[in-house]
DRENTIGU-943133 format. One record per residue (C-alpha): residue in three letters; x, z, y. Coordinates in nm, 4 decimals, padded with zeros to 6 digits. Example, Ala and Ser with C-alpha at 12.3 -4.5 7.8 and 13.67 -1.06 7.14 Angstrom:
DRENTIGU-943133
{'Ala'; {01.2300; 00.7800; -00.4500}}
{'Ser'; {01.3670; 00.7140; -00.1060}}
end
This chain:
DRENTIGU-943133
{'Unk'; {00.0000; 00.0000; 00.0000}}
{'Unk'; {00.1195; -00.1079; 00.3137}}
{'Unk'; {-00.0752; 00.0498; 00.5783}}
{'Unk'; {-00.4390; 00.1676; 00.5474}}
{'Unk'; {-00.6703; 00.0996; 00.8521}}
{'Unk'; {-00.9072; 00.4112; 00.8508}}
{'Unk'; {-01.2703; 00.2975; 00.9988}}
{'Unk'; {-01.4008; 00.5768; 01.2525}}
{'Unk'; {-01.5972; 00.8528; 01.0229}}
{'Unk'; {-01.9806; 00.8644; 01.1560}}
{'Unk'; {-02.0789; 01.1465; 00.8549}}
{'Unk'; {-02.0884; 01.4913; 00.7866}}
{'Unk'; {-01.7751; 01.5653; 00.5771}}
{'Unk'; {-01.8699; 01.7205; 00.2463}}
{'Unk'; {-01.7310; 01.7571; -00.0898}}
{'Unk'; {-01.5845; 01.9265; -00.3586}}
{'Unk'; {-01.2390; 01.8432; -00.4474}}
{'Unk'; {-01.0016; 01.9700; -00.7038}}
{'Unk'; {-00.6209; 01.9519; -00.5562}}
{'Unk'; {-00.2983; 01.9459; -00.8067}}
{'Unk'; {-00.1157; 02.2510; -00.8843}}
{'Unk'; {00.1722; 02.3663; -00.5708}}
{'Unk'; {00.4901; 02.2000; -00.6030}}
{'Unk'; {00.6389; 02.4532; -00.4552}}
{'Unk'; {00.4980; 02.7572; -00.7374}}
{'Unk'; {00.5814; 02.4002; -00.9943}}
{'Unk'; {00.9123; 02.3042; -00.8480}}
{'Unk'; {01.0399; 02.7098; -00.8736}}
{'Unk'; {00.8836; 02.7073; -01.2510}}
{'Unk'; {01.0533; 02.3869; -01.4044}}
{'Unk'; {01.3433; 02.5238; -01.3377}}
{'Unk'; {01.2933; 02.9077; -01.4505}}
{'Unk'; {01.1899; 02.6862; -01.7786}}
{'Unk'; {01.4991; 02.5521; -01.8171}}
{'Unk'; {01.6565; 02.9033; -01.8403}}
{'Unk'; {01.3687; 03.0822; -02.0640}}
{'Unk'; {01.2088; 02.8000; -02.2614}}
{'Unk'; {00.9111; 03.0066; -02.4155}}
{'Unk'; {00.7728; 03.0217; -02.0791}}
{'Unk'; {00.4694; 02.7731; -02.0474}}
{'Unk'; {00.3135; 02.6367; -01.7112}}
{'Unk'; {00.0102; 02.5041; -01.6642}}
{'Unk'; {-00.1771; 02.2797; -01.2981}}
{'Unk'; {00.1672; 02.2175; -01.2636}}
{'Unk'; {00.2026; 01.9510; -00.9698}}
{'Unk'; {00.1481; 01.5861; -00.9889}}
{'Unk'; {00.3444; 01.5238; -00.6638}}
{'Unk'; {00.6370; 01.3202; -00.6805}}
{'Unk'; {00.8854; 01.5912; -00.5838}}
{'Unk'; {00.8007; 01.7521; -00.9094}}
{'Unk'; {00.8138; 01.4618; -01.1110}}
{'Unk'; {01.1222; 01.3642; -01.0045}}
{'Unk'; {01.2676; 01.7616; -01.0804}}
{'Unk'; {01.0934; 01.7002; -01.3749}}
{'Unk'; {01.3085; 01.3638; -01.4506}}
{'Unk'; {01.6206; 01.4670; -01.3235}}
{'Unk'; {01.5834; 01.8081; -01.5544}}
{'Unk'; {01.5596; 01.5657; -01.8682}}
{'Unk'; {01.7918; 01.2878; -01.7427}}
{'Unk'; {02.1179; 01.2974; -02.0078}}
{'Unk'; {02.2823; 01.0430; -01.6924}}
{'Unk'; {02.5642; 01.1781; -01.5138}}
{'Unk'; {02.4444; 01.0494; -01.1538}}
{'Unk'; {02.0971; 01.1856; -01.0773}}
{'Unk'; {01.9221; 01.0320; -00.7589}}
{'Unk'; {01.6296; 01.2530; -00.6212}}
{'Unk'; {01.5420; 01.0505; -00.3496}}
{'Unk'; {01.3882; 01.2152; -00.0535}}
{'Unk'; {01.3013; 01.5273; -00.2717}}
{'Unk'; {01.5187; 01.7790; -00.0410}}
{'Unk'; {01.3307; 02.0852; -00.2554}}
{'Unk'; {01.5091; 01.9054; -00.5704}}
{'Unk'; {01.8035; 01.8785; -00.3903}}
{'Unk'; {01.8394; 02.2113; -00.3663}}
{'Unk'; {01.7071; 02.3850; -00.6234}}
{'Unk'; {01.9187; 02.1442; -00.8511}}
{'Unk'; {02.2708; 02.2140; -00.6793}}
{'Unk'; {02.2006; 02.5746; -00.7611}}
{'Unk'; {02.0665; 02.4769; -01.1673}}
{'Unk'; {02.3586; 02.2151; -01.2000}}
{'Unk'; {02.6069; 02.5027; -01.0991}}
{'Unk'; {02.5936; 02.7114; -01.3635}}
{'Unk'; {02.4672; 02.4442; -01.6214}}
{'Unk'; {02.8029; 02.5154; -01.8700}}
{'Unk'; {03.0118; 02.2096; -01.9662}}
{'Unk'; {02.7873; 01.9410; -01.7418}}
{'Unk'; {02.9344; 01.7596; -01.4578}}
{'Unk'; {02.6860; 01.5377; -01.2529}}
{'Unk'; {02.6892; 01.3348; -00.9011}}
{'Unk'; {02.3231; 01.4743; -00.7509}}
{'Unk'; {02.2512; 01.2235; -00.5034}}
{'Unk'; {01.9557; 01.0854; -00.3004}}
{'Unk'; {01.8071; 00.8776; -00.0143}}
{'Unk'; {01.9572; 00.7226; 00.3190}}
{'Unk'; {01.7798; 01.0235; 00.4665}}
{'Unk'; {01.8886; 01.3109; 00.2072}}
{'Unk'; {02.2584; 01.2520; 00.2910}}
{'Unk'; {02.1849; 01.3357; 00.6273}}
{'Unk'; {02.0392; 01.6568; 00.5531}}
{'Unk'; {02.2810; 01.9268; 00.5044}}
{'Unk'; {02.3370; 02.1218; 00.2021}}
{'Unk'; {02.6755; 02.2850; 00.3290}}
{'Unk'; {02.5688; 02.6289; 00.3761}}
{'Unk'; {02.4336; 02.6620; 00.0220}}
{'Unk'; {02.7609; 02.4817; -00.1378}}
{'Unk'; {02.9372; 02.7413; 00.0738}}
{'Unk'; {02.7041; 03.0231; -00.1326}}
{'Unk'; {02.7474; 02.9009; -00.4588}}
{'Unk'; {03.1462; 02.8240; -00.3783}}
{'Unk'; {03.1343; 03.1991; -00.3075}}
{'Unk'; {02.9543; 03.2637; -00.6076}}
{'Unk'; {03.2309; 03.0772; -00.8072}}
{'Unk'; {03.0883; 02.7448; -00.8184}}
{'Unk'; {03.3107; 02.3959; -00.8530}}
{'Unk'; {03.1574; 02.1612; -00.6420}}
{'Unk'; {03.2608; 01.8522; -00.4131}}
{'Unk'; {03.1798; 01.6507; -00.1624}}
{'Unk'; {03.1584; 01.2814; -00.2529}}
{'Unk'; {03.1250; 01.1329; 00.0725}}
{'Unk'; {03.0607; 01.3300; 00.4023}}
{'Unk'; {03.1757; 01.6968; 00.4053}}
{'Unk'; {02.8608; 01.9256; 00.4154}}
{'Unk'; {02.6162; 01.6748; 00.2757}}
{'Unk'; {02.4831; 01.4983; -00.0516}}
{'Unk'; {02.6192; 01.3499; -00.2637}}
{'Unk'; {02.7239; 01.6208; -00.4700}}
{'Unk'; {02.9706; 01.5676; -00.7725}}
{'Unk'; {02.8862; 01.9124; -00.9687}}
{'Unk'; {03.1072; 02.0567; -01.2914}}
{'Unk'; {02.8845; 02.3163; -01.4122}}
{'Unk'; {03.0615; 02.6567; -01.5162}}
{'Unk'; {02.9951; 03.0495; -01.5819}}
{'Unk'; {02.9835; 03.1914; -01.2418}}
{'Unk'; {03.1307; 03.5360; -01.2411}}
{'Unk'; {03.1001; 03.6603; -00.8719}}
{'Unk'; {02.7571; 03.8388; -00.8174}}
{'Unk'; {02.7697; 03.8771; -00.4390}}
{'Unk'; {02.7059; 03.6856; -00.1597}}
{'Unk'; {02.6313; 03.6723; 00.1803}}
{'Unk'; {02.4652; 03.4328; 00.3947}}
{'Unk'; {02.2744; 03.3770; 00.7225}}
{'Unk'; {01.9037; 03.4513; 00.7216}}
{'Unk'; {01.7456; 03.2006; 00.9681}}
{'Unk'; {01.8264; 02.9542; 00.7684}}
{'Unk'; {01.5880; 02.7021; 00.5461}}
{'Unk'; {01.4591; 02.9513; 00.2469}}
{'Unk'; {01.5348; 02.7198; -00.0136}}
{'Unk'; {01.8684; 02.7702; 00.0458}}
{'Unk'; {01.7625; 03.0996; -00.0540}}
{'Unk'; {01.5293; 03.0146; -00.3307}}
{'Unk'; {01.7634; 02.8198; -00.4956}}
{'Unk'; {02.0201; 03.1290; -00.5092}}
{'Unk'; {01.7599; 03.3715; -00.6572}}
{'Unk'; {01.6455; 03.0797; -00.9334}}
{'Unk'; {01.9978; 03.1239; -01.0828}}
{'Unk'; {02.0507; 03.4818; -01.0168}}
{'Unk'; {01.9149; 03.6390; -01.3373}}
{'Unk'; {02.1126; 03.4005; -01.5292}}
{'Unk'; {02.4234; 03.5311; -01.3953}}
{'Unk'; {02.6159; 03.8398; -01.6020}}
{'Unk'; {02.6069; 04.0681; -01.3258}}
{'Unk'; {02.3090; 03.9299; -01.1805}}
{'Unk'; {02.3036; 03.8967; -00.7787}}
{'Unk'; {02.3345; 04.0603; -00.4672}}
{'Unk'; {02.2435; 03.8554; -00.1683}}
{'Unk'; {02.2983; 04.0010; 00.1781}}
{'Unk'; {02.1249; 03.8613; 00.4963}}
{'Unk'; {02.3180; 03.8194; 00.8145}}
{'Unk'; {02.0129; 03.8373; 01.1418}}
{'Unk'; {01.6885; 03.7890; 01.0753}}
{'Unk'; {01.5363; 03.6055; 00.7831}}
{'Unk'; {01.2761; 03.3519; 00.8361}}
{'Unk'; {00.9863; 03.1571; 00.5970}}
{'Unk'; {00.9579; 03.5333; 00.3902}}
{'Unk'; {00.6791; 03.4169; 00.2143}}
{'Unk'; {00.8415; 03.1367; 00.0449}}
{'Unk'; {01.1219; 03.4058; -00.0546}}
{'Unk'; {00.8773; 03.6379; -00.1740}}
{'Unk'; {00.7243; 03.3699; -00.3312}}
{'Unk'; {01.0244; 03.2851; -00.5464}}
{'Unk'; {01.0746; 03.7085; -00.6191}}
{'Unk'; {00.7448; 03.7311; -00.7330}}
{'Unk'; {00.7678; 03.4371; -00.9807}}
{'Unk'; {01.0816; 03.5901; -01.1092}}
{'Unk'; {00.8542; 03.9287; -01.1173}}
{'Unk'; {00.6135; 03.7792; -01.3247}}
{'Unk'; {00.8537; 03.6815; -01.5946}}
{'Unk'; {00.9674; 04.0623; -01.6015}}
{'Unk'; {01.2888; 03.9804; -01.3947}}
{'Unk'; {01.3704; 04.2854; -01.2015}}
{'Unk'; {01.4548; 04.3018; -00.8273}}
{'Unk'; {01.4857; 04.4975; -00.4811}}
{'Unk'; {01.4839; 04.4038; -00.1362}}
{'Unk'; {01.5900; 04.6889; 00.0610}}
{'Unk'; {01.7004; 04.6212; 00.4279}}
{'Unk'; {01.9093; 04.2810; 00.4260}}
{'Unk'; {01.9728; 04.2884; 00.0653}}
{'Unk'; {01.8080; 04.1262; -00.1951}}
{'Unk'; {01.9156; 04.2352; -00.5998}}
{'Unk'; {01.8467; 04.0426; -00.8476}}
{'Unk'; {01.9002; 04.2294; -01.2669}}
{'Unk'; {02.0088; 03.9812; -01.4897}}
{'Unk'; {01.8053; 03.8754; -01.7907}}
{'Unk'; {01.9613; 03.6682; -02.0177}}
{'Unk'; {01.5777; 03.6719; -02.2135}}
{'Unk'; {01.2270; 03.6988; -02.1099}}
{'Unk'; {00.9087; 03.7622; -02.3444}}
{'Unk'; {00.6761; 03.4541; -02.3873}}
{'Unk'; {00.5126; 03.3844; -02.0950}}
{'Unk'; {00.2478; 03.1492; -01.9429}}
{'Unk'; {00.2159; 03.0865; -01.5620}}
{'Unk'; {-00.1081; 02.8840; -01.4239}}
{'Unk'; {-00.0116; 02.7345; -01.0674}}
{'Unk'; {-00.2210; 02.7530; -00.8197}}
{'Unk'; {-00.3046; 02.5029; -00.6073}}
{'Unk'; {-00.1465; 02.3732; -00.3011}}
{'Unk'; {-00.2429; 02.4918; 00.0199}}
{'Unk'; {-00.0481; 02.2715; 00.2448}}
{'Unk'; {-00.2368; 02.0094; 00.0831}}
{'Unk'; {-00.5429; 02.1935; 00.1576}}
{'Unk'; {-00.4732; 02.1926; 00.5318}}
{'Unk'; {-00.5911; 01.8240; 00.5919}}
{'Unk'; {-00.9234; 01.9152; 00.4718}}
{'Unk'; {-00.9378; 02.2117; 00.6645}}
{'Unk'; {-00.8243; 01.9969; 00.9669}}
{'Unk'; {-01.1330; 01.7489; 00.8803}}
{'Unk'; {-01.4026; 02.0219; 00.8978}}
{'Unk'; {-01.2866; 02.1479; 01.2162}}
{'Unk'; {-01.3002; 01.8194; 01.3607}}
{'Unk'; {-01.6584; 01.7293; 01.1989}}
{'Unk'; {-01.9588; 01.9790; 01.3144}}
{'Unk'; {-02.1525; 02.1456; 01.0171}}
{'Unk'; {-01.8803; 02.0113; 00.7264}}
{'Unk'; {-01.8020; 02.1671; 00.4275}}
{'Unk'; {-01.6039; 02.1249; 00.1546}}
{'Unk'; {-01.5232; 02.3135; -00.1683}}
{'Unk'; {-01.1939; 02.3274; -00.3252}}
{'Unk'; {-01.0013; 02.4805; -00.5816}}
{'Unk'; {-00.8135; 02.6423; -00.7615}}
{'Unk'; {-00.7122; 02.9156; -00.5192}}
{'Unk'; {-00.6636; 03.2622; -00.5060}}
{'Unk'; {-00.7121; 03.5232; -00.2427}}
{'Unk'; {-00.3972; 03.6904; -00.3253}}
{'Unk'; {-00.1967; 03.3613; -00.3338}}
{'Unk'; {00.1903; 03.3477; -00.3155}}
{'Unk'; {00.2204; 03.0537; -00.0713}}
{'Unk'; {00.2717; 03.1307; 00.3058}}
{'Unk'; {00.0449; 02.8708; 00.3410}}
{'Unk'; {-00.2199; 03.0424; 00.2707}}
{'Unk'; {-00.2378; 03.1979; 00.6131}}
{'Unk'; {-00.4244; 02.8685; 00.7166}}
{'Unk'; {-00.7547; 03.0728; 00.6389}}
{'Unk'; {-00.7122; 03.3380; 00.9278}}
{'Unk'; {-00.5348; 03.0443; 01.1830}}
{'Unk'; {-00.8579; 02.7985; 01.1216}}
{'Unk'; {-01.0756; 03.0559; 01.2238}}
{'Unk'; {-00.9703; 02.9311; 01.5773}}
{'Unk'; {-01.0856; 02.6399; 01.5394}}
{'Unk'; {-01.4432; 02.7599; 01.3891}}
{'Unk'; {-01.3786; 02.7084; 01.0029}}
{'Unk'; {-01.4380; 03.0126; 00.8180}}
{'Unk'; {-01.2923; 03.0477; 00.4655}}
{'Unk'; {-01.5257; 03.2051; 00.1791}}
{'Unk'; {-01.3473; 03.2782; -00.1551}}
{'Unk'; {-01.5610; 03.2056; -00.5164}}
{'Unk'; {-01.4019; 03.2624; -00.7927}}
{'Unk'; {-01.0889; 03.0288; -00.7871}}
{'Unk'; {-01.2132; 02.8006; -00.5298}}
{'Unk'; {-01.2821; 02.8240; -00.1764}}
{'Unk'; {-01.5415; 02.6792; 00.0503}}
{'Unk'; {-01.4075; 02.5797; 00.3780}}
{'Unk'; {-01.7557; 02.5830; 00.6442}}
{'Unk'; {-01.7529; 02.4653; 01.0159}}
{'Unk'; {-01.8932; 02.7566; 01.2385}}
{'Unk'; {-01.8601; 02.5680; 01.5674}}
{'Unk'; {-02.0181; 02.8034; 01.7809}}
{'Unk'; {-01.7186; 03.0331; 01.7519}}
{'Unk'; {-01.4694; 02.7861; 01.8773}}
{'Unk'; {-01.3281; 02.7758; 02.2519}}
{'Unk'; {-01.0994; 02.5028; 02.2875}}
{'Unk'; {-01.0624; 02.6015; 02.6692}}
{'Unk'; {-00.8534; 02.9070; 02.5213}}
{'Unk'; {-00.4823; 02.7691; 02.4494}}
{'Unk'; {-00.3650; 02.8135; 02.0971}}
{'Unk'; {-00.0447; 03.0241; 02.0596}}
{'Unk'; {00.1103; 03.0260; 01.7025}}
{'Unk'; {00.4717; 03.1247; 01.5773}}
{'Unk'; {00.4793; 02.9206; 01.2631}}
{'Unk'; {00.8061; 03.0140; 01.1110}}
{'Unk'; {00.6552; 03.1650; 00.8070}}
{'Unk'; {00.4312; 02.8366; 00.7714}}
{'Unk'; {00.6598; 02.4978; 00.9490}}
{'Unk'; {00.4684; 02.3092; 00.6798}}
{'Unk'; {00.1192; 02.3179; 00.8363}}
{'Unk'; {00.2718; 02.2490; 01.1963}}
{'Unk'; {00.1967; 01.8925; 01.1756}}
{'Unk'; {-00.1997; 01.9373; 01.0625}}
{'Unk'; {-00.2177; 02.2226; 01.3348}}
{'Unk'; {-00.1071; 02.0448; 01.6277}}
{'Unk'; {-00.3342; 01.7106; 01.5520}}
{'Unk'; {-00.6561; 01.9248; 01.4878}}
{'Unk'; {-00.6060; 02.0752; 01.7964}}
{'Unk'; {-00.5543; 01.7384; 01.9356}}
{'Unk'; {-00.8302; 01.6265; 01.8253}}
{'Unk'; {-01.0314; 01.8877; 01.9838}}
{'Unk'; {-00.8848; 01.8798; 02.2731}}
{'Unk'; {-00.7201; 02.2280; 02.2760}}
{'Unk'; {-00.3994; 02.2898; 02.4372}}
{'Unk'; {-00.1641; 02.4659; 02.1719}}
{'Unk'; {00.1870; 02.6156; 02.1843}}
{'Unk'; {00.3336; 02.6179; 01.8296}}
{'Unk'; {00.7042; 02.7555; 01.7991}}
{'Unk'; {00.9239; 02.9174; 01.5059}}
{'Unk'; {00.9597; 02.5258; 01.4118}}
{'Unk'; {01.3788; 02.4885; 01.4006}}
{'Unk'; {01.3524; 02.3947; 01.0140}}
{'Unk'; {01.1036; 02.1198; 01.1225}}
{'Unk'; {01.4268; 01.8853; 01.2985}}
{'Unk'; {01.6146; 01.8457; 00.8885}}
{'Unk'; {01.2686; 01.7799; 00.7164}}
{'Unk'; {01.2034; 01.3652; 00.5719}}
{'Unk'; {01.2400; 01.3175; 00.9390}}
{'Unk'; {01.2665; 01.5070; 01.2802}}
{'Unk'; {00.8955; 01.5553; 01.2559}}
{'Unk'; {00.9049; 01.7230; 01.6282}}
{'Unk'; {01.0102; 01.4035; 01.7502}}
{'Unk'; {00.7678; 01.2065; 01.5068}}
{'Unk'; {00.4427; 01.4360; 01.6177}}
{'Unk'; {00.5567; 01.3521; 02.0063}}
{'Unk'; {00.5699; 00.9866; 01.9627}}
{'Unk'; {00.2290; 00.9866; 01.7203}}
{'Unk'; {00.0591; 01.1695; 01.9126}}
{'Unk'; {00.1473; 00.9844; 02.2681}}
{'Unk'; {00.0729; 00.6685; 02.1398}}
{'Unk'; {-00.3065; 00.8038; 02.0844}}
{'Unk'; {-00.3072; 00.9367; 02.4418}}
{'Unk'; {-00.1816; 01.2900; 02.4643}}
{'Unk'; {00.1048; 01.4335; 02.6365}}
{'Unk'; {00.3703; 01.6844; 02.4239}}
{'Unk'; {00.6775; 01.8360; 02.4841}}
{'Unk'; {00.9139; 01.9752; 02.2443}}
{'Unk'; {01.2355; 02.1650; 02.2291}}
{'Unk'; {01.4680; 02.2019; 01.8868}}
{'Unk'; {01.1796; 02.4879; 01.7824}}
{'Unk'; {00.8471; 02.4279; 02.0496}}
{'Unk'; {00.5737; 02.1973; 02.0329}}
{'Unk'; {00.3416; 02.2096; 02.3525}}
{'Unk'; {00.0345; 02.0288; 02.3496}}
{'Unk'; {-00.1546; 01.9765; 02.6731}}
{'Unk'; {-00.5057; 01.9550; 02.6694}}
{'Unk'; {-00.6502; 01.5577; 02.6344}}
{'Unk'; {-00.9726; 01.4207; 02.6007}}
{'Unk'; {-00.8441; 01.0575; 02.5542}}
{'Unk'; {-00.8222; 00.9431; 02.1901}}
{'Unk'; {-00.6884; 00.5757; 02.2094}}
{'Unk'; {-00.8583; 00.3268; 01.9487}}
{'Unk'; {-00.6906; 00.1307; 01.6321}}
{'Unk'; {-00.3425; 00.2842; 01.7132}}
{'Unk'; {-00.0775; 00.2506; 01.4649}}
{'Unk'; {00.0320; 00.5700; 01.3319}}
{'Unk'; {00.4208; 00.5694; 01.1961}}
{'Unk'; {00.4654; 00.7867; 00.9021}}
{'Unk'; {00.8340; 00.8122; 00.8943}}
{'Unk'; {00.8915; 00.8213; 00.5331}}
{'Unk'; {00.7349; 01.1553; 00.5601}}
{'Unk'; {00.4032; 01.2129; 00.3570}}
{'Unk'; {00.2605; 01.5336; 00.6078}}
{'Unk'; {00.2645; 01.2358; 00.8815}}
{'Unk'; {00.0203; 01.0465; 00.6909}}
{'Unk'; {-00.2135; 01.3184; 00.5856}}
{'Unk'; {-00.1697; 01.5001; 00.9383}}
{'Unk'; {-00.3133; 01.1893; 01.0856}}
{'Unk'; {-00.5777; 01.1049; 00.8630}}
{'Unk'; {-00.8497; 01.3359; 00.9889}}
{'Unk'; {-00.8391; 01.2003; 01.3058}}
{'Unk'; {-01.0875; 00.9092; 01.1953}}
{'Unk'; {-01.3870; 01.2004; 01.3119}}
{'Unk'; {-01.2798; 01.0762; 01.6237}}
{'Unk'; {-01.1177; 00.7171; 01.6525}}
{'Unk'; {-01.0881; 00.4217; 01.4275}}
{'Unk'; {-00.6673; 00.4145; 01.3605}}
{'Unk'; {-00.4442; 00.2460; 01.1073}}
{'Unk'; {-00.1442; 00.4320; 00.8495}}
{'Unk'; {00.1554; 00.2513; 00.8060}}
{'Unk'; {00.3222; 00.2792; 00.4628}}
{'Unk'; {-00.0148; 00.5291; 00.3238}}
{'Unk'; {00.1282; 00.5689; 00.0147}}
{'Unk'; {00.4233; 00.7561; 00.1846}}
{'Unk'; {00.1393; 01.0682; 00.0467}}
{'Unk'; {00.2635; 01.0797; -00.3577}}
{'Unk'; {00.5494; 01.2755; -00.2287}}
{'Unk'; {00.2959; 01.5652; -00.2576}}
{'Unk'; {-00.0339; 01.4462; -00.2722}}
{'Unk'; {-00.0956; 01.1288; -00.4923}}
{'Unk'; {-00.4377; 01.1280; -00.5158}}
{'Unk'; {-00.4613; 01.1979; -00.1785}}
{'Unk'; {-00.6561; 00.9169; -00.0317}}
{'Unk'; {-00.9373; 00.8976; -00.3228}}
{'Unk'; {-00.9901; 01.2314; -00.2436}}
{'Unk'; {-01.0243; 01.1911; 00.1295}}
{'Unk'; {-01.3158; 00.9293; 00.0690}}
{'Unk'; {-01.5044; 01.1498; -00.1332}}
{'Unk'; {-01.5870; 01.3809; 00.1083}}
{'Unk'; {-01.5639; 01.0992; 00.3838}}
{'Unk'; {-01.7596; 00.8195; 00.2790}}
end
């Protein structure tokens, strides 16, 4: 699919839809399986990212390409590390070797790790000679991207000594941390987090074990983005939990500014518009940095509602599939609004033009398709490269004309 040309939406949106597992909770679990193979997980993730950790985890090639996949990227350095008696070249896309993976090849270096640079100094390609690491201790800078950090603790209770990991300032995206901890948790791995230290116990064995993913709620967000642009929606979807690992989750209390309230059945959830409670005179002020994914959705319902927002805690945002500041700017002019961003701020001014059968550039980034999408409440508009969306969401467009057609 080349681009998709989205006609404007004259309906109520309603629908139930059932959305794929998290590839985050799925990405985390494939490779915990690799470590304890009696552990079983099921809604695992149908995105691309996890199909291609999936692949790479089989491949018996000694060059492994991930593509844009930057959570394979670095959840893999970390696996491929202490993988015994393997040495691979983890590589990816034009766009992966400019994002950099030095300050986790620092970590594991620390850790004991043997790995090189194959082209540029601090970024992928990767050649990788997988050995015992021995070191159990390492220290490393908290505001940085917490997969950095994710893929530390993934390997941790593999390691003899298992690991201490020390912060330096303050850490940011927790909830994908804690995420990670309480995946490990549920396997009966054994941790602390006291202060600025985080201890991993080793355990070399687990008992069986079966882990059902939920599923994702950044995926979630574009619907919740549609129903707050479309007065008296609803839409049902599952399977969620109220007591859900993903920082995402926090969409439920942010929407409520924009009128959606969130009711909980079960494993599903049924996302309502409640218009009447909405002010979009009031400007929105968010600090994201436990949720950068959702930034993108945020920022165009509130454009399309004509709300002024401030969203900051966004520095991870600039080394995503592209500098999606700079991509939500120029998307979002070209429709008729006015932003201005710094290397962590998005400011939205208030607009009530919404130019017709604009072209929206996607970036090679999948959230700037879906981000976009719901605008068709308000304008007619076209997606370049729409299939951009099986990053994380294949089925992503089906399921947006079921509750839009």
């Amino acid at each position: 699919m080349e681009s998709l040309k989205i006609n404007k939406i004259n309906k109520t949106v309603n629908g139930t839809i059932q959305i794929t597992g998290s590839k985050s909770e799925t990405n985390r679990l494939l490779i915990l399986q690799q470590f304890y193979k009696n552990l079983k997980i099921e809604n695992v993730s149908n995105s691309d990212d996890s199909v291609l950790m999936q692949k790479a985890l089989a491949s018996t090639s000694n060059e492994i390409n991930i593509g844009h996949a930057g959570t394979a990227m670095r959840f893999l350095t970390a696996f491929f590390a202490v993988k015994e008696n393997s040495e691979i070249i983890l590589t990816g896309s034009g766009r992966m070797k400019d994002r950099p993976i030095k300050i986790l090849v620092e970590a594991l270096t620390a850790l004991g790790a043997d790995i090189q640079y194959v082209e540029k100094e601090g970024f992928p390609p990767l050649k990788i000679s997988g050995k015992k690491l021995t070191n159990n201790f390492v220290e490393i800078d908290g505001h940085i991207s917490s997969q950095y950090i994710s893929a530390l603790l993934l390997i941790a209770p593999t390691l003899e000594k298992g690991l201490q990991l020390q912060f330096k300032g303050e850490v940011t995206s927790v909830p994908y941390i804690k995420m990670t901890l309480q995946l490990l948790a549920e396997l009966g791995i054994s941790y602390t987090w006291e202060n600025n230290v985080i201890s991993i116990a080793p355990k070399p064995v687990i008992e069986n074990a079966t882990v059902v993913v939920e599923s994702d709620w950044s995926s979630a967000s574009y619907y919740f983005s549609l129903v707050a642009l479309s007065p008296n929606s609803q839409v049902t979807l599952s399977s969620y939990k109220k007591t859900s690992l993903q920082g995402d989750a926090v969409l439920a209390k942010i929407y409520e500014h924009f009128g959606v309230q969130t009711t909980f059945k079960e494993n599903a959830i049924i996302i309502a518009n409640q218009q009447t409670a909405i002010n979009n005179q009031q400007p929105l002020t968010l600090d994201l940095k436990s949720a950068p994914d959702i930034a993108q959705t945020i920022a165009v319902t509130c454009f399309g509602l004509g709300m002024e927002c401030f969203l900051s805690g966004l520095h991870t945002l600039k080394i995503k599939e592209t500098d999606r500041l700079v991509a939500l700017k120029n998307e979002i002019e070209k429709l008729g609004g006015e932003v201005e961003i710094t290397n962590e701020t998005l400011h939205l001014k208030p607009s009530t033009i919404f130019k017709q059968n604009i072209s929206i550039a996607t970036y090679d980034d999948h959230r700037m398709a879906m981000a976009f999408a719901p605008l068709a409440i308000k304008v007619a508009l076209e997606i370049e490269d729409a299939n951009v969306v099986s990053k994380s969401y294949p089925t992503f467009w089906d399921d947006f004309s079921k509750v839009t057609r």
